[in-house]
MIGU-344490 format. One line per field, with one value per residue (C-alpha): x, y negated, z. Coordinates in nm, 3 decimals. Each point is the difference from the previous one (the first is absolute). Example, Ala and Ser with C-alpha at 12.3 -4.5 7.8 and 13.67 -1.06 7.14 Angstrom:
2
xx <- [1.230	0.137]
yy <- [0.450	-0.344]
zz <- [0.780	-0.066]
This chain:
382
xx <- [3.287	0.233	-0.268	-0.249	0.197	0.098	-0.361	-0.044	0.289	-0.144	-0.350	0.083	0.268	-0.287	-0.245	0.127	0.106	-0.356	-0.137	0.274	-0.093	-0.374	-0.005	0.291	-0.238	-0.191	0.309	0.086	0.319	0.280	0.031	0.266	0.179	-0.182	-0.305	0.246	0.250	-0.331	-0.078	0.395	-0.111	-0.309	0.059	-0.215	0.276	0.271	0.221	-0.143	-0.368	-0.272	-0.093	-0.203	-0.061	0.000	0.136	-0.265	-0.011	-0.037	-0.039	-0.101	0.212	-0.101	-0.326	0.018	-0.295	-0.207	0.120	-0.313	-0.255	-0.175	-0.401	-0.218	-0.185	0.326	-0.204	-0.394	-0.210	-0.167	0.059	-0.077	-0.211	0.107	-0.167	0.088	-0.030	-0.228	0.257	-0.172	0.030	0.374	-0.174	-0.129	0.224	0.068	0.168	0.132	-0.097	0.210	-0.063	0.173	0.074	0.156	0.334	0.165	-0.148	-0.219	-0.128	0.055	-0.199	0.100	-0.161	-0.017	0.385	-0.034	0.286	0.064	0.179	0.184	-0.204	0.008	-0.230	0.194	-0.156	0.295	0.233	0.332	0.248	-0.133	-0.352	-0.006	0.099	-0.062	-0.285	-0.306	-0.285	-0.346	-0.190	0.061	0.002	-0.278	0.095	0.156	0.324	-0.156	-0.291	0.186	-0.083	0.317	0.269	0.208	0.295	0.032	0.180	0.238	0.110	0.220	0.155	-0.133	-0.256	-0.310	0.049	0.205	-0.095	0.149	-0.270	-0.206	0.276	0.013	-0.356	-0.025	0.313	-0.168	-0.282	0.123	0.298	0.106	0.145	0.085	0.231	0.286	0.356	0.136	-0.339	-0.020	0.256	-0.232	-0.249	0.211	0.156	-0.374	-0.095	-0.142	0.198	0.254	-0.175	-0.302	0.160	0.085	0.187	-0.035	0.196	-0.183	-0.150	0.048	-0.320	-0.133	-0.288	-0.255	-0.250	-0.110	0.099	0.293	0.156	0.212	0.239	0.006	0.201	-0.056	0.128	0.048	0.228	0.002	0.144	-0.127	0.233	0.265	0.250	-0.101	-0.197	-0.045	0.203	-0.283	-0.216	-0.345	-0.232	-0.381	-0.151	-0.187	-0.245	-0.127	-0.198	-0.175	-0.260	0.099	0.309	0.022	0.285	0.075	0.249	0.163	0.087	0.162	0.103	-0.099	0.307	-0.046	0.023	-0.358	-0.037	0.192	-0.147	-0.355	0.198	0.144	-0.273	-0.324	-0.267	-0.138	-0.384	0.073	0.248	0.105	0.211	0.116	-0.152	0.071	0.283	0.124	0.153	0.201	0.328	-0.011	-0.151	0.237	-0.105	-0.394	-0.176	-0.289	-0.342	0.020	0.282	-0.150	-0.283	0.356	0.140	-0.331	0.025	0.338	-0.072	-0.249	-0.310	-0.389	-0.135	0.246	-0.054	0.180	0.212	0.264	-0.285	-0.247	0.128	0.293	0.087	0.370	-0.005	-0.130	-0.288	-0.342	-0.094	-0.267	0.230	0.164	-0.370	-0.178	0.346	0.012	-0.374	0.038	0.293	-0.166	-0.326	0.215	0.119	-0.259	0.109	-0.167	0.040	-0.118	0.067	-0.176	-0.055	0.284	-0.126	-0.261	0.052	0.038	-0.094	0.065	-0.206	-0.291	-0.115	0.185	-0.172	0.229	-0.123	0.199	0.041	0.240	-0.112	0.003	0.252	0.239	0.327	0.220	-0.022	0.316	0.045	0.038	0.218	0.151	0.213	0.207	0.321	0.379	0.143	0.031	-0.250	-0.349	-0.285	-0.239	-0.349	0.051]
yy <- [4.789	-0.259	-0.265	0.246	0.092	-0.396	-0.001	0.246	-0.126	-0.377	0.171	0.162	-0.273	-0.267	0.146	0.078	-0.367	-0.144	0.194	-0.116	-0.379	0.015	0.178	-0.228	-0.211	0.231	0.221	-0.231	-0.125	0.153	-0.159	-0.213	-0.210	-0.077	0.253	0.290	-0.089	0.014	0.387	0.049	0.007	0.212	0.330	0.169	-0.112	0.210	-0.020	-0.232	0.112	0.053	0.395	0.173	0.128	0.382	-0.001	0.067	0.303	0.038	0.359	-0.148	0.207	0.344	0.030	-0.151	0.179	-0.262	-0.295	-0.011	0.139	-0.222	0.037	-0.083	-0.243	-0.224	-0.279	-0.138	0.120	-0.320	-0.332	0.001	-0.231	-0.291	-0.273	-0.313	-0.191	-0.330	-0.225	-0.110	0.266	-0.106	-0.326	0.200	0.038	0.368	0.208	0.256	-0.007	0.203	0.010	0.269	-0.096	0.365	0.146	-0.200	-0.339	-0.109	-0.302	0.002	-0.267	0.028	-0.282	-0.302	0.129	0.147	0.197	0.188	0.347	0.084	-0.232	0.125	-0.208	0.101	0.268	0.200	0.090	-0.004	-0.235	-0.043	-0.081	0.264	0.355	0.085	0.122	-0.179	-0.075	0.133	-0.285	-0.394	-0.122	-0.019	-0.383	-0.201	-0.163	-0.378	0.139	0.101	-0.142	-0.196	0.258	-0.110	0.307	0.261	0.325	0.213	0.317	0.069	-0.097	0.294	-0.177	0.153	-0.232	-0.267	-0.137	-0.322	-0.159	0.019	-0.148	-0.289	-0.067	-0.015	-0.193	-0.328	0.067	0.212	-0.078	0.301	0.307	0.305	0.177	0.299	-0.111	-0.078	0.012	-0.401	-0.076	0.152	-0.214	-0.324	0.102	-0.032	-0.360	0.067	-0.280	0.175	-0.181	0.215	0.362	0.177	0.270	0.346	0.281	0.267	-0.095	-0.329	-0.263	-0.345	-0.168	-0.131	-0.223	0.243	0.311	0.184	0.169	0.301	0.171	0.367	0.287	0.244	0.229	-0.084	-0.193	-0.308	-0.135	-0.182	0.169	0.306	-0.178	-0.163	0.272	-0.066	-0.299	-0.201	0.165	0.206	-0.038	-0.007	-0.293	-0.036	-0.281	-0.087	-0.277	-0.017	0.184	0.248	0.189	0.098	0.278	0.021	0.224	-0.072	0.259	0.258	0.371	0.175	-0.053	0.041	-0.440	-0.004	0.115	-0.279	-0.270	0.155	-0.054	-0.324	-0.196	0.210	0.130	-0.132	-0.078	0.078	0.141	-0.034	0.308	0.085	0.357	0.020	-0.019	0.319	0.335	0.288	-0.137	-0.336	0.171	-0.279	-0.306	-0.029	0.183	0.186	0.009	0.279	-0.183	-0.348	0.105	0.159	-0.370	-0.156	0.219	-0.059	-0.378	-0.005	-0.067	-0.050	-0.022	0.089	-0.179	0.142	-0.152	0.047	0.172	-0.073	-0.298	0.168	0.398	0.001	0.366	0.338	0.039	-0.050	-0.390	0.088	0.283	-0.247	-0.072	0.297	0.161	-0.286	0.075	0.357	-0.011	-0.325	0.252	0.255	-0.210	-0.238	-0.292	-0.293	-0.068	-0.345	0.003	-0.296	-0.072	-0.241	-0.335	0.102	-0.221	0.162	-0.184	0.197	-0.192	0.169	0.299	0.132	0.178	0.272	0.132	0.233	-0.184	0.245	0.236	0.373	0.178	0.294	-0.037	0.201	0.096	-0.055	0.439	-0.060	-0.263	-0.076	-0.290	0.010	-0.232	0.127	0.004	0.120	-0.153	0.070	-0.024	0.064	-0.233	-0.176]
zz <- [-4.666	0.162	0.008	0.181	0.207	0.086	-0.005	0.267	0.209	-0.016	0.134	0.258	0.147	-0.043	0.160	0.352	-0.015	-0.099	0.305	0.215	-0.118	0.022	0.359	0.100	0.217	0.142	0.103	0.283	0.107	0.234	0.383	0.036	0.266	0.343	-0.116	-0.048	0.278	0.193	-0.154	0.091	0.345	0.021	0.170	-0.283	-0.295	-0.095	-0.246	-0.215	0.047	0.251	0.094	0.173	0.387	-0.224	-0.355	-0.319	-0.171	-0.343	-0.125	-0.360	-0.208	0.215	-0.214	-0.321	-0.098	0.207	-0.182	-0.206	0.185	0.071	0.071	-0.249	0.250	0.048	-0.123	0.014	-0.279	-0.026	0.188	0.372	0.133	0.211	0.227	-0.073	0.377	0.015	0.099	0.277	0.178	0.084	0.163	0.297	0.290	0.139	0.218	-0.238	-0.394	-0.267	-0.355	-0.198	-0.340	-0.120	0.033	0.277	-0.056	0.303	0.117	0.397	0.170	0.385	0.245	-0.279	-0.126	-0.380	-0.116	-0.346	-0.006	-0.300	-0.276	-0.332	-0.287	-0.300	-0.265	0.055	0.293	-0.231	-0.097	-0.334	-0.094	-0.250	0.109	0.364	0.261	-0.117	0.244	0.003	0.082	-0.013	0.349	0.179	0.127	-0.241	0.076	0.020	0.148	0.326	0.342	0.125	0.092	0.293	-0.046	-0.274	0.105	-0.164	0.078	-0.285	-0.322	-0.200	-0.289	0.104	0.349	-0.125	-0.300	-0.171	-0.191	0.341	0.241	-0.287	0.001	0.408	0.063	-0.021	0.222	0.258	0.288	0.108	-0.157	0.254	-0.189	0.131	-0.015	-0.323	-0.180	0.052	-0.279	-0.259	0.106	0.003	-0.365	-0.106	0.165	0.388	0.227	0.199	0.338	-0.116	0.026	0.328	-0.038	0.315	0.073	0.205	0.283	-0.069	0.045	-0.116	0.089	-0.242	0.167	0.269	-0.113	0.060	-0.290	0.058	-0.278	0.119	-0.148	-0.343	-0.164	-0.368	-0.249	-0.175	-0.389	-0.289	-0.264	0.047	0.100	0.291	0.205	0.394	-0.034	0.173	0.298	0.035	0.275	0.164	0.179	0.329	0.071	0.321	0.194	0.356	-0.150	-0.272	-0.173	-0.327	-0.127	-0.388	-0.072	-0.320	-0.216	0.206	0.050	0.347	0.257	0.419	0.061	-0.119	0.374	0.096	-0.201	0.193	0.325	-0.003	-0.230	0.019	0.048	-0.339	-0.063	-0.371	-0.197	-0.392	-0.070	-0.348	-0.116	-0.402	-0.182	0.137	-0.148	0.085	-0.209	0.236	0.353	0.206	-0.226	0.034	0.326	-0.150	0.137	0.306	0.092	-0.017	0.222	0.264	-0.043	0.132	0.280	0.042	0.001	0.245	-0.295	0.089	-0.379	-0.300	-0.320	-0.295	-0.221	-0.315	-0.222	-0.215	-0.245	-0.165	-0.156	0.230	0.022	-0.143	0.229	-0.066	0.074	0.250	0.163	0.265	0.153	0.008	0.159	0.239	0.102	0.038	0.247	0.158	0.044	0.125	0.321	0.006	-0.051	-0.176	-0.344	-0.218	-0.377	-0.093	-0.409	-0.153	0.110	0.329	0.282	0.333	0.284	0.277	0.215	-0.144	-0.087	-0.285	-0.303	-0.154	-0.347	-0.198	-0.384	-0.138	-0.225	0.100	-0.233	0.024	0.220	0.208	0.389	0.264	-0.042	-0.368	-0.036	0.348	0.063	0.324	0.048	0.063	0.341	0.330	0.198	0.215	-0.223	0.236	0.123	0.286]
């Protein structure tokens, strides 16, 4: 009895540790010195951490009868299909091109500037390679297949957006990483040059070539492990040229500076607003579609483009729920929608083709499973 018991003990002391070792990497590293005496500073960090404009709630444990229901569509029934580009498309100069490569990965190509949001190559968004999210499709562009990328984007340090393996691969080939505060030590723990990664606050801009790159506010939270939550910062971009502007807003809960950010940077031609992900336990973490098609009102938006769906089961709802929500209340106020397939050019130069690819399957309408953020503040169209 004493030895299983040893036995036992040994188990269950060993493996927390072998976890902690083999995500060690991928768990980042804490800011230190000039990058945190820089956070120090930042009107948005209190106390050790960045918050919000309007806290998160997080009624989780008022309805622990919805912990496991989840829909029986959270995940494709059989692969979707993806285009693979011809690469040289990417050798033709345009205006405006954006190539959505699921969740929040896109390929923004803005005058002859190319910049990555959120790249994330590896099979899983985790810090292991062998429990985690798993993706539904490989990517439709290959990592070495990629046109030359002159900035990649992050938004966050949450894995689906930042992921290590990825930042790795691209640190030898591209120059610039625009990253939030803090979010730049991960990336120098894992090998980019520190002269390659510029780190914003809100509001704060860089150029890259000709385009002006804006962080602008969100409301979310950031952490690679459970110790270390919204020790670095969250945030949207904007891009804009002389000819076009671009919004992307992270991962983010509804709050009133969207109106702002469509004041001071917009209007926008296009707009990549997270829609899945969402559920009534985290209504301040991830904005939901009726309120993603609000935000692109808010922001000023001509066309919205969809993002944070279709790669990964995040969430209890059914994977084709975000869309067809996101149509309905586009339909509703009539505004223009594209949800190209993983991998579809759009040159919006040209006339733009938009196909639904999704399957149609069962999923639930705004009435039946509403999600509307916490806090006092005018959610009306503008």
């Amino acid at each position: 009895m004493r030895r299983f018991v040893l036995a036992i003990l040994t188990i269950i002391v060993t493996i927390p540790f072998l976890m902690i070792a083999d995500g060690w990497t991928s768990f980042g590293i804490a800011p230190g010195g000039e990058r945190l005496q820089r956070m120090q500073r930042s009107p948005n960090f209190r106390d050790g951490v960045f918050v919000n404009g309007i806290a998160l709630y997080n009624p989780f444990m008022d309805a622990p009868e919805r912990w496991f229901d989840s829909s029986a569509f959270a995940k494709p029934e059989t692969t979707p299909v993806v285009v693979r580009p011809d690469p040289g498309v990417f050798d033709v100069a345009t205006n405006l091109r954006i190539t959505w490569l699921g969740h929040s990965i896109a390929l923004i190509e803005l005058g002859g500037v190319r910049l990555l949001t959120d790249p994330v190559w590896s099979q899983r968004v985790s810090p292991y390679t062998w429990v985690g999210p798993e993706r539904w499709y490989p990517p439709p562009i290959a990592l070495d297949a990629l046109p030359p990328i002159d900035a990649v984007l992050i938004s966050h340090d949450h894995y689906d957006h930042l992921d290590r393996e990825t930042i790795q691969a691209l640190a030898g080939k591209v120059d610039h990483f625009v990253v939030p505060l803090g979010v730049g030590a991960h990336l120098e723990y894992w090998g980019v040059p520190p002269a390659h990664i510029v780190e914003l606050d809100w509001w704060d801009a860089t150029p890259v070539g000709d385009v002006r790159v804006t962080a602008t506010p969100a409301r979310h939270a950031s952490g690679r492990m459970l110790i270390d939550n919204d020790r670095t910062l969250w945030m949207g971009f904007a891009l804009d040229n002389d000819e076009r502007a671009v919004y992307f807003s992270g991962d983010t809960g509804l709050f009133p500076e969207l109106k702002d950010i469509g004041d001071r940077l917009g209007p926008f031609d296009v707009t990549l607003i997270e829609v899945g992900a969402y559920g009534a336990d985290w209504p301040d973490w991830h904005i939901g579609p009726e309120q993603a098609v609000l935000a692109h009102n808010w922001v000023r938006g001509e066309v919205l483009m969809p993002v944070h769906w279709g790669l990964f089961d995040l969430a209890r709802h059914g994977w084709t729920e975000p869309v067809e929500r996101t149509l309905a209340a586009a339909r509703d106020r009539g505004y223009r929608v594209l949800t190209p397939r993983p991998g579809v050019p759009v040159d919006f130069d040209r006339r733009v083709e938009n196909p639904k690819w999704w399957p149609v399957v069962p999923w639930q309408r705004a009435a039946e499973a509403p999600i509307v953020a916490t806090g006092d503040f005018d959610r009306s169209f503008r």
